[in-house]
PyMOL commands that place a pseudoatom at each C-alpha (Angstrom):
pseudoatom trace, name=CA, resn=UNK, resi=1, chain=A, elem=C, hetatm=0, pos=[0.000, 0.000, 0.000]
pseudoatom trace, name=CA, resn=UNK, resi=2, chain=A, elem=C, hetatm=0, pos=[1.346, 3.006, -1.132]
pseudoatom trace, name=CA, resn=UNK, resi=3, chain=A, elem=C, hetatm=0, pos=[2.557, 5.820, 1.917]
pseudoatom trace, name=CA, resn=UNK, resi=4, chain=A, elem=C, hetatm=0, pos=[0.233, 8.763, 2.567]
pseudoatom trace, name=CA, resn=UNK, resi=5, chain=A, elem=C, hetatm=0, pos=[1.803, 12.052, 3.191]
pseudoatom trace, name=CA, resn=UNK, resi=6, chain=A, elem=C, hetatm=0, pos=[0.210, 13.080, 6.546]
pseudoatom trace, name=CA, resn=UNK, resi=7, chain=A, elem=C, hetatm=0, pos=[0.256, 16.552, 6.732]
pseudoatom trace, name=CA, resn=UNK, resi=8, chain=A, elem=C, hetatm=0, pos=[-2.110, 19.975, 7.216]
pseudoatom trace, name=CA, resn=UNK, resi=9, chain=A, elem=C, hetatm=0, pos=[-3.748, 19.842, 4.079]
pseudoatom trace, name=CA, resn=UNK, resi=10, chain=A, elem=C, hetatm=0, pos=[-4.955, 16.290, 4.223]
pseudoatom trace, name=CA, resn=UNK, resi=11, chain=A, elem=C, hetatm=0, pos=[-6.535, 16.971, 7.452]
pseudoatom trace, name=CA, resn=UNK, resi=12, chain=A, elem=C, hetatm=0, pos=[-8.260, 19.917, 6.087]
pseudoatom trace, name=CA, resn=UNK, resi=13, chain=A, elem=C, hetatm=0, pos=[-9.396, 17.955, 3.293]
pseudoatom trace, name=CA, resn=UNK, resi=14, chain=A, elem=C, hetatm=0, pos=[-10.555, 14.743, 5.725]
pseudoatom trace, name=CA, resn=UNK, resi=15, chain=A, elem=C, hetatm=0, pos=[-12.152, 17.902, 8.278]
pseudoatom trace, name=CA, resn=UNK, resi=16, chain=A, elem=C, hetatm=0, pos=[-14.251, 19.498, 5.261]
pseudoatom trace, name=CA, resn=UNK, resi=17, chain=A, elem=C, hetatm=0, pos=[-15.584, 16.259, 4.548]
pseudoatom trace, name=CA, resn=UNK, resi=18, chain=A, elem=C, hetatm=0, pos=[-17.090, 15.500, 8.035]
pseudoatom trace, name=CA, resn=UNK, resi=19, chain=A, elem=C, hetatm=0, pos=[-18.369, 19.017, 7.768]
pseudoatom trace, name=CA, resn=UNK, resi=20, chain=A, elem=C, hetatm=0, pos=[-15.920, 20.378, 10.844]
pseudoatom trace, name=CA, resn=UNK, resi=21, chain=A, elem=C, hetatm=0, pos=[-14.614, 24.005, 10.987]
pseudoatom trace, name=CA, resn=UNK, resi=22, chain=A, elem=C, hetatm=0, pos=[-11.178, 23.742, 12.354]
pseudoatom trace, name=CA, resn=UNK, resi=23, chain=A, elem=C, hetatm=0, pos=[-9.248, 25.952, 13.846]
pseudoatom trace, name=CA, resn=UNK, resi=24, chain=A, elem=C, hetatm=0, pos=[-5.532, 26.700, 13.925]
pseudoatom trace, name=CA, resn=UNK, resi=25, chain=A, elem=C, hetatm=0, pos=[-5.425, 25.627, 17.124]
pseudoatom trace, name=CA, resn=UNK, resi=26, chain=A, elem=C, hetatm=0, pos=[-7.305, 22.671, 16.503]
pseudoatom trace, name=CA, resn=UNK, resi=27, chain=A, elem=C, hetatm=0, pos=[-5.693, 21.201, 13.457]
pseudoatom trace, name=CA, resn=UNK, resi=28, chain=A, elem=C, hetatm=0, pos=[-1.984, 21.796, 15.970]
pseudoatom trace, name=CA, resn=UNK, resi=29, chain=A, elem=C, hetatm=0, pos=[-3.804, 19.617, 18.003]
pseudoatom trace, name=CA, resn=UNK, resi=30, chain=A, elem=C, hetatm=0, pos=[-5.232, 17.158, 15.587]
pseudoatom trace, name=CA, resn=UNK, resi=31, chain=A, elem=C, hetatm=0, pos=[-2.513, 16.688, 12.922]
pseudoatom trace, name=CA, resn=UNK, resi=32, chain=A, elem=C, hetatm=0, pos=[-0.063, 14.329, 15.499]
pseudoatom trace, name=CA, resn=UNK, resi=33, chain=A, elem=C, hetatm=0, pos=[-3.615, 12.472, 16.740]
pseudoatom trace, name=CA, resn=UNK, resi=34, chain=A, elem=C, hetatm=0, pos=[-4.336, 11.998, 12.832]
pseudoatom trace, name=CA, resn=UNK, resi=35, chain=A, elem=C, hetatm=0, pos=[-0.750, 10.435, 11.965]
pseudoatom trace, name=CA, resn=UNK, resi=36, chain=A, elem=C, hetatm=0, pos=[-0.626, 8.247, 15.039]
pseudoatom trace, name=CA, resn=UNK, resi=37, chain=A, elem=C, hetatm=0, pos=[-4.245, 6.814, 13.839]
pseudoatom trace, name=CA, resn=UNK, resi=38, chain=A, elem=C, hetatm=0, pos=[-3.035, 6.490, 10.145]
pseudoatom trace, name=CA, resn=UNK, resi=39, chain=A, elem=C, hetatm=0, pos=[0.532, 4.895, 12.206]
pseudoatom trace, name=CA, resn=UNK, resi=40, chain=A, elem=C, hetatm=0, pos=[-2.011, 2.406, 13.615]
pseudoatom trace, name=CA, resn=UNK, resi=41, chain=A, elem=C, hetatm=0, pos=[-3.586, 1.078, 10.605]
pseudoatom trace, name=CA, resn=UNK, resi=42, chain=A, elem=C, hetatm=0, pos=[-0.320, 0.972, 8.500]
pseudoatom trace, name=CA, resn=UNK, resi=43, chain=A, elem=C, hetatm=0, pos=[0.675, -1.310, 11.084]
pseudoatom trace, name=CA, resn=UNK, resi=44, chain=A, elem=C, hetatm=0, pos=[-2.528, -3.568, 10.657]
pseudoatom trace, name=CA, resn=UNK, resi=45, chain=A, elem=C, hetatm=0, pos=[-1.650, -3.541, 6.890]
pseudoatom trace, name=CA, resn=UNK, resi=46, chain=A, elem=C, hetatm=0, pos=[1.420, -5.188, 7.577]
pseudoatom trace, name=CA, resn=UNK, resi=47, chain=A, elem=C, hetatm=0, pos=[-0.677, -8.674, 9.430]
pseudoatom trace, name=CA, resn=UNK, resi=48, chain=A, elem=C, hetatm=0, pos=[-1.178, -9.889, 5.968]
pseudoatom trace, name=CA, resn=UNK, resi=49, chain=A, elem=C, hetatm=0, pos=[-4.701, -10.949, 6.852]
pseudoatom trace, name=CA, resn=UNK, resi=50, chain=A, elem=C, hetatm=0, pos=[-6.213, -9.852, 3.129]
pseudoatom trace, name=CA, resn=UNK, resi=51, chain=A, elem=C, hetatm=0, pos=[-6.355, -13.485, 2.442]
pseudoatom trace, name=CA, resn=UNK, resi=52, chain=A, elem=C, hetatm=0, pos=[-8.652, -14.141, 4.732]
pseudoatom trace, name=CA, resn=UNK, resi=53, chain=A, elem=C, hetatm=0, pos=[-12.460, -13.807, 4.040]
pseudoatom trace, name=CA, resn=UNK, resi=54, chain=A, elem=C, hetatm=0, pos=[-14.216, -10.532, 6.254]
pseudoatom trace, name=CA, resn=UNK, resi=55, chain=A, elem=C, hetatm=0, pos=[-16.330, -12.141, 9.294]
pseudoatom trace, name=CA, resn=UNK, resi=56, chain=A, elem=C, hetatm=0, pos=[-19.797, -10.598, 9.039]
pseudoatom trace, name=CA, resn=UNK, resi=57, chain=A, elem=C, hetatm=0, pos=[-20.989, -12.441, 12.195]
pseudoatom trace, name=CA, resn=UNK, resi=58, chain=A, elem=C, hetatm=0, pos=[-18.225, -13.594, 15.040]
pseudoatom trace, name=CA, resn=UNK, resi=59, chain=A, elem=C, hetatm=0, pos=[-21.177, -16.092, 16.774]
pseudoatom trace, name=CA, resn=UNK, resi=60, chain=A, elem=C, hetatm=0, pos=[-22.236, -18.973, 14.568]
pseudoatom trace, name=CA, resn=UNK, resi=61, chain=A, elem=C, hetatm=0, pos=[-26.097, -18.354, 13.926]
pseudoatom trace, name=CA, resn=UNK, resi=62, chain=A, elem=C, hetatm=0, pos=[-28.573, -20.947, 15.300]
pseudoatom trace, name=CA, resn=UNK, resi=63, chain=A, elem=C, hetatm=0, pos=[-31.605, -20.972, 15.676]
pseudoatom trace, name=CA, resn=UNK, resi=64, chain=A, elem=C, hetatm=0, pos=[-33.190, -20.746, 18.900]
pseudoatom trace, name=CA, resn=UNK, resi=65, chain=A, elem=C, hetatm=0, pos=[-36.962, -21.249, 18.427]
pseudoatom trace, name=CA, resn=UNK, resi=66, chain=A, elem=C, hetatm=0, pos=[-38.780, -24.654, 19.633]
pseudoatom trace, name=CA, resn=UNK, resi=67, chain=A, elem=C, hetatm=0, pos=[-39.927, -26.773, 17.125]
pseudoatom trace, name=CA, resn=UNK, resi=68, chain=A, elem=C, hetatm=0, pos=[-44.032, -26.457, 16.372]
pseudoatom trace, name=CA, resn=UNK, resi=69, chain=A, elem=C, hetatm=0, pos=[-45.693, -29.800, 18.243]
pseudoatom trace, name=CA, resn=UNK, resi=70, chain=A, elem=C, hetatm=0, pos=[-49.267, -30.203, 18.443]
pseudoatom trace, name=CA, resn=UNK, resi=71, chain=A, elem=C, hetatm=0, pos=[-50.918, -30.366, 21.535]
pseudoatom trace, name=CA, resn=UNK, resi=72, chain=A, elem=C, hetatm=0, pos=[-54.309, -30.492, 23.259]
pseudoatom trace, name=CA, resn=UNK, resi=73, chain=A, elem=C, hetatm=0, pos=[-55.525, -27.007, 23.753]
pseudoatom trace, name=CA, resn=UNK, resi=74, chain=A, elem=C, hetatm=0, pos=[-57.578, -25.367, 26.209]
pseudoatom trace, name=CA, resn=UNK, resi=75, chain=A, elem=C, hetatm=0, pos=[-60.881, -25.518, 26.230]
pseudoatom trace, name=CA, resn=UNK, resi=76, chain=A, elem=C, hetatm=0, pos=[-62.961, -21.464, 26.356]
pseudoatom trace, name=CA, resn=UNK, resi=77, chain=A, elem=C, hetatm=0, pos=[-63.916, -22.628, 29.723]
pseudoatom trace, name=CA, resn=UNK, resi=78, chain=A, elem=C, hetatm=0, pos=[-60.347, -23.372, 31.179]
pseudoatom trace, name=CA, resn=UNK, resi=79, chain=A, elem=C, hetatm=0, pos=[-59.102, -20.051, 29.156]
pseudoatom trace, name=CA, resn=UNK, resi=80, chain=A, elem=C, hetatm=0, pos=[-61.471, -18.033, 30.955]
pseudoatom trace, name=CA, resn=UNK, resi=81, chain=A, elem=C, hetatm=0, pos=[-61.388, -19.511, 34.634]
pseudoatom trace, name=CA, resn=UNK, resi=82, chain=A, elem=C, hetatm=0, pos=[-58.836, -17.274, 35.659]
pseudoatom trace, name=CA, resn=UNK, resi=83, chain=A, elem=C, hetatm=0, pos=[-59.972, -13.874, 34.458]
pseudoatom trace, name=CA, resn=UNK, resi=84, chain=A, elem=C, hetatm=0, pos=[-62.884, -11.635, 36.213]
pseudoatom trace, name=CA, resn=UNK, resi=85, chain=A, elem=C, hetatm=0, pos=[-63.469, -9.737, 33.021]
pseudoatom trace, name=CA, resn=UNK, resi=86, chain=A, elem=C, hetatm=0, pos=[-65.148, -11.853, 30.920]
pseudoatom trace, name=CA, resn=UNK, resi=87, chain=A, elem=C, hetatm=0, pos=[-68.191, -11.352, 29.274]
pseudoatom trace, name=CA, resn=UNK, resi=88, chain=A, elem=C, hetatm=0, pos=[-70.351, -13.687, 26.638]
pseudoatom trace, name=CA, resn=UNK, resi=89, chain=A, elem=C, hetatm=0, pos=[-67.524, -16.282, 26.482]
pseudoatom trace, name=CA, resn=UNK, resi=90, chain=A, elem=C, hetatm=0, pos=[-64.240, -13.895, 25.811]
pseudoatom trace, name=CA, resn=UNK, resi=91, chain=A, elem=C, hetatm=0, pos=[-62.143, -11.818, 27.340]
pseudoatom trace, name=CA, resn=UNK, resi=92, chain=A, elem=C, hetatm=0, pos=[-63.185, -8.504, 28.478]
pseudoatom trace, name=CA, resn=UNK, resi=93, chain=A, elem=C, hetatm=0, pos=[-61.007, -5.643, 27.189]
pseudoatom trace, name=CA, resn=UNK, resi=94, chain=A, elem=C, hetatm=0, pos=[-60.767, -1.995, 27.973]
pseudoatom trace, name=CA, resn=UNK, resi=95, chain=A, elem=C, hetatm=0, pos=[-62.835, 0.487, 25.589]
pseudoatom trace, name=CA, resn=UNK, resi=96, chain=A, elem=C, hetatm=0, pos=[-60.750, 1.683, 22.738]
pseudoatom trace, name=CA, resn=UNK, resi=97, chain=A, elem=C, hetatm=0, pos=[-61.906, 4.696, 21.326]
for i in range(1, 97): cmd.bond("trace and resi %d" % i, "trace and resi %d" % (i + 1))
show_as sticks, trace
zoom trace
């Protein structure tokens, strides 16, 4: 990978395109922070890892649900027996208006 020149005008150019007024004071500050980040990834780019195919998900994906069974329900009379609001065989809700 070619070597990028880190210097004032690339961080003005990387600082206009995240929309950020800098100033001089700011970009003193910034410009070292900038080339030890750039430092950082250079060194990643030396692991050799572009071989490898990009992990999209570090867990392997299961699936977590029950399987479907059929079983006896309950019966309107057993659904109900534990519920005060009932009326006409259901469930008695709230008024929505």
């Amino acid at each position: 990978m070619p070597e990028v020149k880190i210097d004032k005008k690339l961080l003005l150019r990387v600082a206009e395109n995240a929309r950020l007024n800098l100033s001089e004071a700011e970009v003193k500050e910034f410009l070292p922070q900038l080339k030890e980040i750039i430092k950082s990834f250079n060194k990643l780019d030396s692991l050799g890892v572009f071989s490898e195919k990009p992990s999209f998900q570090p867990l392997p994906l299961k699936n977590v649900f029950r399987e479907d069974k059929k079983e006896k329900c309950l019966s309107q009379k057993d659904a109900l027996s534990n519920t005060q609001h009932k009326k006409g065989g259901y469930f008695l809700g709230p008024k929505a208006v």
